[in-house]
C-alpha positions as CSV (number, residue, x, y, z in Angstrom):
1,X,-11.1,38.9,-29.8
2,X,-10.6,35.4,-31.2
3,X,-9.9,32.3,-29.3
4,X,-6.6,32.1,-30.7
5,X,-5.6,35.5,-29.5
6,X,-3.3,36.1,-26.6
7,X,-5.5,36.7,-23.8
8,X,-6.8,32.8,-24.5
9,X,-4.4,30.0,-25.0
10,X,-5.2,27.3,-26.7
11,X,-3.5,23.7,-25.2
12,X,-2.0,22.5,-28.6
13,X,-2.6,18.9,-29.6
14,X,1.2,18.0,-29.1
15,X,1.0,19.2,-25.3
16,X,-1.6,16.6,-24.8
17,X,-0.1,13.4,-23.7
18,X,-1.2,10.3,-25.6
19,X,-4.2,8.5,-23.9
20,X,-1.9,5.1,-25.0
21,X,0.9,6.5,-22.8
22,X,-0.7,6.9,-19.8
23,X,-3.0,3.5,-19.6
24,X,0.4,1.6,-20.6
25,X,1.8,3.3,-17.4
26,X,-1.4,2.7,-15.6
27,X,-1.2,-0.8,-16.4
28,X,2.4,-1.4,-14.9
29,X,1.2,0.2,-12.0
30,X,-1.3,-2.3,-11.5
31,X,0.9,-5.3,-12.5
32,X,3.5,-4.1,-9.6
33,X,0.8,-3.5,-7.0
34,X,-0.9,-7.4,-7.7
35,X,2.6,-8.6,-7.5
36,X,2.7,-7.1,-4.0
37,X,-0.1,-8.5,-3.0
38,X,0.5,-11.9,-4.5
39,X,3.7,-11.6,-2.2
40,X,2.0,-10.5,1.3
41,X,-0.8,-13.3,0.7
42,X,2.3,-15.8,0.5
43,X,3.7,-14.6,3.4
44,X,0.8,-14.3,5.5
45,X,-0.1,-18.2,4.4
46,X,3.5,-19.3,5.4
47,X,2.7,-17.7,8.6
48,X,-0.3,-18.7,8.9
49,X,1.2,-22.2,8.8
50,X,4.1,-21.4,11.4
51,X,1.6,-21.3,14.7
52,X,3.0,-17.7,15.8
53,X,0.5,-16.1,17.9
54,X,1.1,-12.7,15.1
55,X,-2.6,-10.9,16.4
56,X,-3.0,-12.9,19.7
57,X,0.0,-11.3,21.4
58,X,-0.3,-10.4,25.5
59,X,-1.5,-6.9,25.5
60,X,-3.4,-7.0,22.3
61,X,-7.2,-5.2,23.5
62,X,-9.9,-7.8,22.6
63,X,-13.8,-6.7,24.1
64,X,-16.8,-8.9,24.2
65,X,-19.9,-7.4,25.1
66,X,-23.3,-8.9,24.6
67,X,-23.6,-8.3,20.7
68,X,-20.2,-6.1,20.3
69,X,-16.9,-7.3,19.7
70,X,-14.0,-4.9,19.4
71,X,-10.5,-5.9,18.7
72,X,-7.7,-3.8,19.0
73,X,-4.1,-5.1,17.9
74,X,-1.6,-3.0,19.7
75,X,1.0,-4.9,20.5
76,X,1.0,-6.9,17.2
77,X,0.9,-3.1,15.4
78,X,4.1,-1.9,17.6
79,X,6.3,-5.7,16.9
80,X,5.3,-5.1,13.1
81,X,6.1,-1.4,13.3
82,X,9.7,-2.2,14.9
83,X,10.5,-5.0,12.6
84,X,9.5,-2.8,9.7
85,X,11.2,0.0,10.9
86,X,14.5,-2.5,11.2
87,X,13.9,-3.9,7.3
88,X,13.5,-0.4,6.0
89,X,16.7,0.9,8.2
90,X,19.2,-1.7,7.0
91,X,17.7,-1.4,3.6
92,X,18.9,1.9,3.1
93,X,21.8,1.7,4.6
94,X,22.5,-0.9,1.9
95,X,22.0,2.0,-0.9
């Protein structure tokens, strides 16, 4: 039986999206994830800057053994979580 034949089919070139296509969509992917970062290392300088103790917080686990240190941020993680959680809430209420 021939390739062509039923049992076989045969992905036609027009099924095949165009390689321009997808690296163009590719490419704004990448453009809107550096401009996300570009953001968040703006805003982590300006509060750098501002003298909060974000990552210092009482209750945040910090360990110093002899040649270990082990750092465990929880209460930063659960003030960022709730003020996140807050954004994100009113957010889409707005839509």
């Amino acid at each position: 039986m021939s390739i062509a034949g039923s049992e076989h089919p045969v992905a036609c070139v027009r099924d095949v999206p165009r390689a321009g296509l997808v690296m163009s969509e590719f490419g704004k992917l990448l453009a809107f994830f550096g401009v996300i970062l570009l953001v968040l290392g703006v805003v982590f300088l300006l509060l750098g800057r501002t003298g909060l103790p974000i990552g210092r917080l009482p209750g945040d686990i910090l360990y110093r053994g002899k040649n270990t240190t082990f750092y465990f941020p929880i209460t930063t993680s659960l003030l960022l979580s709730i003020v996140l959680s807050l954004v994100f809430y009113v957010i889409g209420r707005l839509r």
